[in-house]
C-alpha positions in Angstrom: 22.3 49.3 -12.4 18.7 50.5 -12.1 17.9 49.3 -16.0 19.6 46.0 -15.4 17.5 45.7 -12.3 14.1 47.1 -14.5 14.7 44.7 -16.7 15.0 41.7 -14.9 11.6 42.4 -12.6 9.9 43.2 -16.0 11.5 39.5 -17.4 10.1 38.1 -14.2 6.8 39.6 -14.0 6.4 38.6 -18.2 7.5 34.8 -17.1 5.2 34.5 -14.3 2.4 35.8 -16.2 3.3 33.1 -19.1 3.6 30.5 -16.3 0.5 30.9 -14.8 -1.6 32.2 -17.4 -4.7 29.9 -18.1 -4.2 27.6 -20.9 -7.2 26.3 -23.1 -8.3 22.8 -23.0 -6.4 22.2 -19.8 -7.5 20.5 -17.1 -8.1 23.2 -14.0 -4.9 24.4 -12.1 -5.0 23.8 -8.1 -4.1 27.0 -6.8 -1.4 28.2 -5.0 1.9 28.2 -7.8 4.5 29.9 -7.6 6.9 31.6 -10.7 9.3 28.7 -12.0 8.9 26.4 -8.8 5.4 26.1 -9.4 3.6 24.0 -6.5 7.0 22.4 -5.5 7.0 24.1 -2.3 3.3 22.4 -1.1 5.7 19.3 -0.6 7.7 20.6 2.1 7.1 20.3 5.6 6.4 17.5 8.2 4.8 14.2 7.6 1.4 15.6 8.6 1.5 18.5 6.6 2.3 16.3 3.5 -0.8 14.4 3.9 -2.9 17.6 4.8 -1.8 18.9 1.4 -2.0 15.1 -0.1 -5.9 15.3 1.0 -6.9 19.0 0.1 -5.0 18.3 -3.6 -7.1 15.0 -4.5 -10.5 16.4 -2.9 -9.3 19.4 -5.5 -9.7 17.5 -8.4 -12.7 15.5 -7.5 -15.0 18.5 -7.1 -13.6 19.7 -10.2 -14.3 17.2 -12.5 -12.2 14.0 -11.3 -9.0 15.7 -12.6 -6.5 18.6 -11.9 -2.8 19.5 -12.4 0.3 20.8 -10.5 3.6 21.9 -11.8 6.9 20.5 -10.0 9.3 23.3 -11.8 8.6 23.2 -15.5 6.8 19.2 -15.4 3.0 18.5 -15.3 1.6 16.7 -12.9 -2.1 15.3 -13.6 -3.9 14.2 -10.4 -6.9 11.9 -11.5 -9.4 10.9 -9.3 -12.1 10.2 -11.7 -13.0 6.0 -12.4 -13.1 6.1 -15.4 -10.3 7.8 -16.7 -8.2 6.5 -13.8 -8.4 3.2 -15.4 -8.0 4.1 -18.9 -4.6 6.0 -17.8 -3.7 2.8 -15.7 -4.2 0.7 -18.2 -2.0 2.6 -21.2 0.8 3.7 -19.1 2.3 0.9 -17.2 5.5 2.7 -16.5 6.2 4.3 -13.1 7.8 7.9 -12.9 11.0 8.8 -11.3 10.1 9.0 -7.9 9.8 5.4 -7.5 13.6 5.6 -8.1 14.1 6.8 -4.9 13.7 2.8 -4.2 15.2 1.5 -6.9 18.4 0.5 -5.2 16.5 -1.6 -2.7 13.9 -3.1 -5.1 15.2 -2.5 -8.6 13.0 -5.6 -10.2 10.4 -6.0 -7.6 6.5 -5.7 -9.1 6.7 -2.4 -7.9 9.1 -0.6 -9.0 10.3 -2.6 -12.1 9.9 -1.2 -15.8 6.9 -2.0 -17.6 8.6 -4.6 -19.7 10.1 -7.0 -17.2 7.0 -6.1 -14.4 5.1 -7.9 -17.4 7.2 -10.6 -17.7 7.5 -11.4 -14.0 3.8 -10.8 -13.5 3.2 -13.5 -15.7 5.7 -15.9 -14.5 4.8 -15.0 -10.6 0.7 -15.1 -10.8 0.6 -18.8 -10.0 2.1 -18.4 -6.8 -1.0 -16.1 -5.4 -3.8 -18.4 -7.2 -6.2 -19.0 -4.5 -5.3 -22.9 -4.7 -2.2 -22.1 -3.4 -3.2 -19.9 -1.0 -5.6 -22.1 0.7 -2.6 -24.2 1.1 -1.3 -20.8 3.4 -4.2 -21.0 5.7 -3.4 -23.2 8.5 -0.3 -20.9 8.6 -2.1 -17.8 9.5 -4.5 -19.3 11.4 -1.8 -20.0 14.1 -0.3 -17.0 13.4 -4.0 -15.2 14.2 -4.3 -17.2 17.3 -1.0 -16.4 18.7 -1.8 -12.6 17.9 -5.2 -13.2 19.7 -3.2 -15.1 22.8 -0.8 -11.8 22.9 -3.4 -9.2 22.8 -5.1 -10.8 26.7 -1.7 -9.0 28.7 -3.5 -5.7 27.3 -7.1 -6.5 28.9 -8.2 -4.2 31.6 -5.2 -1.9 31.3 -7.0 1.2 29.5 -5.9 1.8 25.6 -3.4 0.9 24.4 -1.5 0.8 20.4 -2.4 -2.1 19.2 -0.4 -1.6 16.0 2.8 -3.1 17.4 1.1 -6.6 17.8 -0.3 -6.4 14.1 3.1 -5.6 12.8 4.8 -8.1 14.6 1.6 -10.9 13.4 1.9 -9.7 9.7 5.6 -10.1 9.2 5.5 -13.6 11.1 2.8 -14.7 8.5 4.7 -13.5 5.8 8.2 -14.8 6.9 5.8 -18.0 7.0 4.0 -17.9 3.5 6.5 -16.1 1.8 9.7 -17.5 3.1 9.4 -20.4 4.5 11.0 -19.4 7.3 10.7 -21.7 10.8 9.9 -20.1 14.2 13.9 -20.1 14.8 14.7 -18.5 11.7 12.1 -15.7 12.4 15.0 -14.1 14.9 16.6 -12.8 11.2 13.1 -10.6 11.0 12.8 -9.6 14.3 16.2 -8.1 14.9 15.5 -5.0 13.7 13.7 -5.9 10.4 10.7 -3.5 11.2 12.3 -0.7 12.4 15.1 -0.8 9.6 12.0 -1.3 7.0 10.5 2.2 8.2 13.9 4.1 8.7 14.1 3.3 4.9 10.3 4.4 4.1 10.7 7.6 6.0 14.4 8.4 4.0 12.0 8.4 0.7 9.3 10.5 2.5 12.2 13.0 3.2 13.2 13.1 -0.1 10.2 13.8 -1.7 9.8 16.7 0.6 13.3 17.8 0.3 12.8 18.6 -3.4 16.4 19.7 -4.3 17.1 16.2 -3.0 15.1 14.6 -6.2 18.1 15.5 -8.5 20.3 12.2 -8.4 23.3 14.6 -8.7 22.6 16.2 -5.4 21.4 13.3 -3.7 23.7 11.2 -4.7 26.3 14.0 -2.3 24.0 13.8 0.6 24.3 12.4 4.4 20.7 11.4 3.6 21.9 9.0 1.1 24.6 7.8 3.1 22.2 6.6 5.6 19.7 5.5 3.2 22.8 3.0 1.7 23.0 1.6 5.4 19.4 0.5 5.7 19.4 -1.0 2.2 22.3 -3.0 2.6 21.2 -4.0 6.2 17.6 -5.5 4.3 19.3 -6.7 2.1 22.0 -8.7 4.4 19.1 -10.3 6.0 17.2 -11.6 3.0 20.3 -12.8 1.1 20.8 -15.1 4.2 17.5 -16.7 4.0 17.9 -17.0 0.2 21.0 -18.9 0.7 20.1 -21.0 3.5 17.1 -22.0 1.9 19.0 -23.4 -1.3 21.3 -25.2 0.8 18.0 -26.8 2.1 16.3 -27.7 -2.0 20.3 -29.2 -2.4 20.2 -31.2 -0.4 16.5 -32.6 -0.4 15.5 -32.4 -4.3 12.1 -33.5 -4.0 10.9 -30.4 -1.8 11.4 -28.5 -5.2 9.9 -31.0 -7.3 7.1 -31.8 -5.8 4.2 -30.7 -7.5 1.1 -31.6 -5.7 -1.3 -28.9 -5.4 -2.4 -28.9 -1.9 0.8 -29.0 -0.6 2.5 -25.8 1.1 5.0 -24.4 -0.8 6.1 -21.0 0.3 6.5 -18.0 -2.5 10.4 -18.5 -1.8 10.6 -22.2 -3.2 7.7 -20.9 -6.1 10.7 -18.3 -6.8 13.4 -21.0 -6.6 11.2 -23.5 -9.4 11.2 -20.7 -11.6 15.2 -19.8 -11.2 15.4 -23.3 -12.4 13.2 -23.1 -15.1 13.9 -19.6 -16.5 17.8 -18.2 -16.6 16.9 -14.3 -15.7 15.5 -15.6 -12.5 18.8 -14.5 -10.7 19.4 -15.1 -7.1 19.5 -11.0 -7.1 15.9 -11.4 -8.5 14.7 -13.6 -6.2 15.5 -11.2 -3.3 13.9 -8.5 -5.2 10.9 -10.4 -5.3 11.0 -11.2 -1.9 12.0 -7.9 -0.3 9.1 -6.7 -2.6 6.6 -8.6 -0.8 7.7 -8.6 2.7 7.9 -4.7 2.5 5.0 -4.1 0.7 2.9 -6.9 2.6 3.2 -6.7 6.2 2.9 -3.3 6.9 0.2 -2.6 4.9 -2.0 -5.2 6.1 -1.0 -4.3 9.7 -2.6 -0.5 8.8 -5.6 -1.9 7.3 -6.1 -4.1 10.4 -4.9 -1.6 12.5 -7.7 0.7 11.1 -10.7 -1.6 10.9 -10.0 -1.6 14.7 -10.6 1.8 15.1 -13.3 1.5 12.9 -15.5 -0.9 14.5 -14.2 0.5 17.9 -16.3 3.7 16.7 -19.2 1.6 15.7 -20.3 -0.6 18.1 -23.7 -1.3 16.6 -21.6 -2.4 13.4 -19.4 -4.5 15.6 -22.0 -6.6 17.0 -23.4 -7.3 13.5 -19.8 -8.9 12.7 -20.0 -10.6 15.8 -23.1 -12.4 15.5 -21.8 -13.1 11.8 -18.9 -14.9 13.6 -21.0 -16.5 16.2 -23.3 -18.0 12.9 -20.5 -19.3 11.0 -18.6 -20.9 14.4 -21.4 -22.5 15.9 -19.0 -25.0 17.2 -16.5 -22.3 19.2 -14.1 -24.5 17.0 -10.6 -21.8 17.2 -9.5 -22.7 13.7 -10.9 -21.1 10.7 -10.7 -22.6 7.3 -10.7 -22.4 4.0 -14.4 -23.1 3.7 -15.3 -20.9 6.5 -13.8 -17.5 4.8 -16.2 -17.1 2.1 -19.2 -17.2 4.8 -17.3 -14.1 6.7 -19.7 -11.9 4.1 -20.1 -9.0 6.3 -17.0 -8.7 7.8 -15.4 -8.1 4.4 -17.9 -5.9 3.8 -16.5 -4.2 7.0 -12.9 -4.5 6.0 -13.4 -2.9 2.7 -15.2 -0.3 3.8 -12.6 0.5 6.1 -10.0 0.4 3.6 -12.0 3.0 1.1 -11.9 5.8 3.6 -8.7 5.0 4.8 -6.6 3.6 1.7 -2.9 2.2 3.4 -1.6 3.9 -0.5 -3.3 7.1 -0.8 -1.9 7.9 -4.0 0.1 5.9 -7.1 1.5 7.1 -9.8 2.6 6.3 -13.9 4.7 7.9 -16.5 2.8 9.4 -19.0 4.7 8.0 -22.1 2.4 8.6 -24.7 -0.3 10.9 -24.8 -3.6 9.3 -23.5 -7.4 10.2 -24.4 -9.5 10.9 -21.4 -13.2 11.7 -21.4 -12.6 16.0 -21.3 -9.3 16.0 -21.5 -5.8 14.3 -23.1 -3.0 13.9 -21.3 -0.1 15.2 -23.1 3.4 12.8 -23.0 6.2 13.5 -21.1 4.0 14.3 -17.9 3.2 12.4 -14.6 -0.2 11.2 -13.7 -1.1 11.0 -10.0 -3.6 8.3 -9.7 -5.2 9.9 -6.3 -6.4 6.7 -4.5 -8.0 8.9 -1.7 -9.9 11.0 -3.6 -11.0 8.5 -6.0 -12.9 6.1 -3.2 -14.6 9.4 -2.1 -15.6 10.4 -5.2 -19.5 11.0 -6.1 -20.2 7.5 -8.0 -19.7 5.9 -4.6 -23.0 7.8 -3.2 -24.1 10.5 -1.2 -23.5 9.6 1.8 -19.7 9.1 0.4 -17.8 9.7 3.7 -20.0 8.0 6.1 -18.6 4.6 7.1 -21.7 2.2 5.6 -20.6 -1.6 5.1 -24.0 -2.5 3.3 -22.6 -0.5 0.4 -21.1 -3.2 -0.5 -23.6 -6.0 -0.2 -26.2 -4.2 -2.3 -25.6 -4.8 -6.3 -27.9 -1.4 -6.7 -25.3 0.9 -4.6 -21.9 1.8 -6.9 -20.1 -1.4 -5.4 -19.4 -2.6 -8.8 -18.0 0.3 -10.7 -14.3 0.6 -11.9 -12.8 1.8 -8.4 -14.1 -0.9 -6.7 -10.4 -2.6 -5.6 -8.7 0.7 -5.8 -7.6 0.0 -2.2 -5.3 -2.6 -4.1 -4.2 -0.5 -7.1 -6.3 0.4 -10.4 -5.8 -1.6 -13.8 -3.8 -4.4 -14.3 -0.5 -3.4 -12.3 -2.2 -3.8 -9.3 -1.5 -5.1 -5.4 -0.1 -8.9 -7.1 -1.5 -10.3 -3.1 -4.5 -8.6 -3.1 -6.4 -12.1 -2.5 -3.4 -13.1 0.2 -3.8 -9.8 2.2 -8.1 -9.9 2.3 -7.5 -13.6 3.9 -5.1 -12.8 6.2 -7.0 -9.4 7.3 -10.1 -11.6 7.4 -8.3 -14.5 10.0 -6.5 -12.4 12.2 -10.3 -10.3 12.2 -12.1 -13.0 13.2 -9.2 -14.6 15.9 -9.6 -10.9 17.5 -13.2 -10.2 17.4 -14.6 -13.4 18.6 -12.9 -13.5 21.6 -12.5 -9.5 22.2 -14.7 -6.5 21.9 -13.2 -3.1 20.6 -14.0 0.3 21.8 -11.9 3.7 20.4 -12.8 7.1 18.9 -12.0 7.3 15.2 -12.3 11.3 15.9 -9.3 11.3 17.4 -7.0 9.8 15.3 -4.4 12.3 13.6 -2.9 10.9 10.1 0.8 11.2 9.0 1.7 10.6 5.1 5.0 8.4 4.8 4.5 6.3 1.7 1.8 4.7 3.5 -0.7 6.3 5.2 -0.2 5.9 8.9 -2.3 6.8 12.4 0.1 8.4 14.6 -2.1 9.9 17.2 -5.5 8.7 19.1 -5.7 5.2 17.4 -5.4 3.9 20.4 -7.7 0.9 21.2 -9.1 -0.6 24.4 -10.2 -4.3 24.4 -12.6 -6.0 26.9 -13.2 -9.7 26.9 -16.4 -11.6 24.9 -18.5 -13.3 28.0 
């Protein structure tokens, strides 16, 4: 018994040394692995402690070099945070690794989470529908969208801080079940009745996976109450979009010339865009179409309710930077007219400025990720196949090419051609290569209207030192964000 016991300490103590031993022309190891689990265990714990480990891992590799690894078990993870290489990865490996399976049931062919062959395809075919043409033909939309939010946010006034997140939620999926669907104020009820709330019952089942490792083999999962209850919430989303598909073809039926109809200025929501090309391409399914759609409702509304949400907080914090916006909204409306056009967004210079700024300290996707399928050249390193590469979205907009001021919240870095405002990371907020954020252009304008509805007849004051971060897919401010508003004179 003792030499069976001998010899499996001495076969434990020779594979740990093996498994952790440094390996030459290897990118550095973040420390803390463990024999045969590796870092697997920095993933469990609470939402908080997943993003406090999310942010000490990609600060990790940017202060060594822009790159780093982990080890889930026996696989390689490589976290990049460096421009450069970020974008060469991006843009050789289009694949996504299995943990986007955890949504697969849900959005299967979506931009997101479909392979690299048929994202592609659908990329292609979809691109039209988010040229800035047609989106200027969305405008109107969420500009009485942004004025309703505005109208909302007076019952707040003079009662102290408040959240202001469930108002932005509530305006982002009303402009998307607008733009995207085509859905009319009585059909909005389908949304409201629990879309939100089912949405992030479904998010925070993935964020317990990934935490849960055990859960990330399909064998187990597959046995669990966790999937069980996932199952529910898919089929629920599912339910609801499937009604709107259907009731929207009966509509094209029986009036055939809101499908044909090809004038360029005319509203045509990314629903009918999707119905066009089920008519003129066969493996546009009906099962695609709500792929598509749950795609960009999901992806769309909530995190352009955090970047809102956070600009808030932002600006709140910054008062001096907030009047500069102000006066930039007082210049541009010299006529107090409430609606904001098409021609009037291009002049909101500064307050993008704002916006972006916001969303480089405070990405709404932290981190994305690809499947290494090929091994792939970097500038000190090559990343071997059959690994993952964690694009670290975080890390990357704090990384040294952005100045050295990096974490300070400074707007004017991106008016000034000399600062690094035009280097590779620039829209990282978005995504990095060419399988990025499809609506980046559609979430900046609507961002920039409901802004501009707020701001112009509100001021903001909170304290951005406050504000406690949770990690759950998105990154989200769970504590101190509140916001208190006082009226413009």
């Amino acid at each position: 018994m003792f030499v069976l016991v001998s010899v499996i300490l001495l076969c434990v103590t020779v594979l740990a040394w093996w498994w952790l031993r440094p390996r030459p022309h290897s990118p550095p190891v973040y420390p803390g692995a463990l024999p045969l689990i590796g870092h697997a265990h920095s993933l469990i714990g609470d939402s908080k402690r997943l993003w406090e480990s999310n942010t000490k891992l990609q600060m990790y590799s940017v202060n060594n070099g822009g790159i780093c690894q982990i080890w889930l078990g026996p696989h390689t993870v490589y976290v990049l945070t460096d421009p450069e290489d970020s974008v060469t990865l991006a843009n050789t490996c289009y694949n996504k690794p299995y943990i986007y399976d955890f949504s697969k049931d849900y959005l299967k062919n979506g931009l997101v989470t479909a392979e690299a062959t048929v994202w592609k395809h659908h990329r292609k075919l979809l691109n039209p529908a988010f040229n800035q043409q047609v989106l200027n033909t969305y405008v109107t939309q969420i500009n009485a969208q942004a004025q309703y939010l505005a109208s909302q946010l007076a019952s707040e006034v003079g009662k102290g801080s408040f959240d202001a997140r469930k108002y932005l939620v509530n305006f982002a999926l009303s402009t998307v079940a607008r733009t995207s669907l085509g859905l009319d104020p009585q059909d909005e009820t389908w949304l409201s009745a629990g879309y939100t709330e089912t949405i992030e019952d479904l998010l925070g089942s993935y964020t317990e996976r990934l935490r849960k490792v055990w859960l990330h083999l399909s064998f187990i999962f597959n046995w669990s109450a966790l999937k069980r209850k996932q199952d529910q919430f898919t089929n629920k989303l599912k339910k609801i979009t499937n009604q709107i598909i259907n009731k929207r073809k009966s509509e094209l039926k029986a009036k055939k010339n809101i499908i044909s109809d090809d004038s360029s200025d005319k509203f045509k929501s990314v629903l009918d865009q999707l119905m066009v090309l089920a008519e003129e391409h066969g493996d546009f399914t009906h099962e695609i179409i709500r792929e598509h759609l749950d795609t960009f409702t999901a992806t769309a509304y909530d995190t352009t309710a955090l970047a809102i949400t956070i600009t808030l907080i932002v600006l709140g914090s910054n008062q001096e930077i907030q009047d500069r916006v102000f006066k930039e909204l007082q210049e541009v409306f010299e006529d107090e007219n409430p609606d904001i056009t098409k021609e009037d967004l291009p002049n909101l210079v500064y307050m993008e400025a704002v916006l972006r700024e916001a969303m480089r300290l405070y990405p709404s996707s932290p981190l994305i990720a690809r499947k290494v399928d090929r091994d792939v050249p970097l500038k000190n390193y090559t990343l071997k196949a059959g690994s993952t590469c964690v694009l670290g979205i975080y890390g990357l907009l704090r990384h040294p090419v952005w100045g050295a001021n990096v974490d300070q919240f400074r707007p004017e870095r991106w008016l000034d051609d000399a600062e690094s405002t035009n280097h590779l990371s620039r829209n990282a907020s978005f995504g990095i290569g060419k399988r990025n954020c499809i609506g980046k252009a559609f979430g900046l304008m609507v961002m920039k209207i409901a802004l501009a509805q707020i701001l112009r007849r509100y001021r903001v004051t909170s304290n951005l030192k406050n504000v406690e971060w949770e990690y759950e897919i998105v990154l989200k401010p769970v504590k101190g964000h509140h916001i208190c508003l006082t009226p413009r004179s």
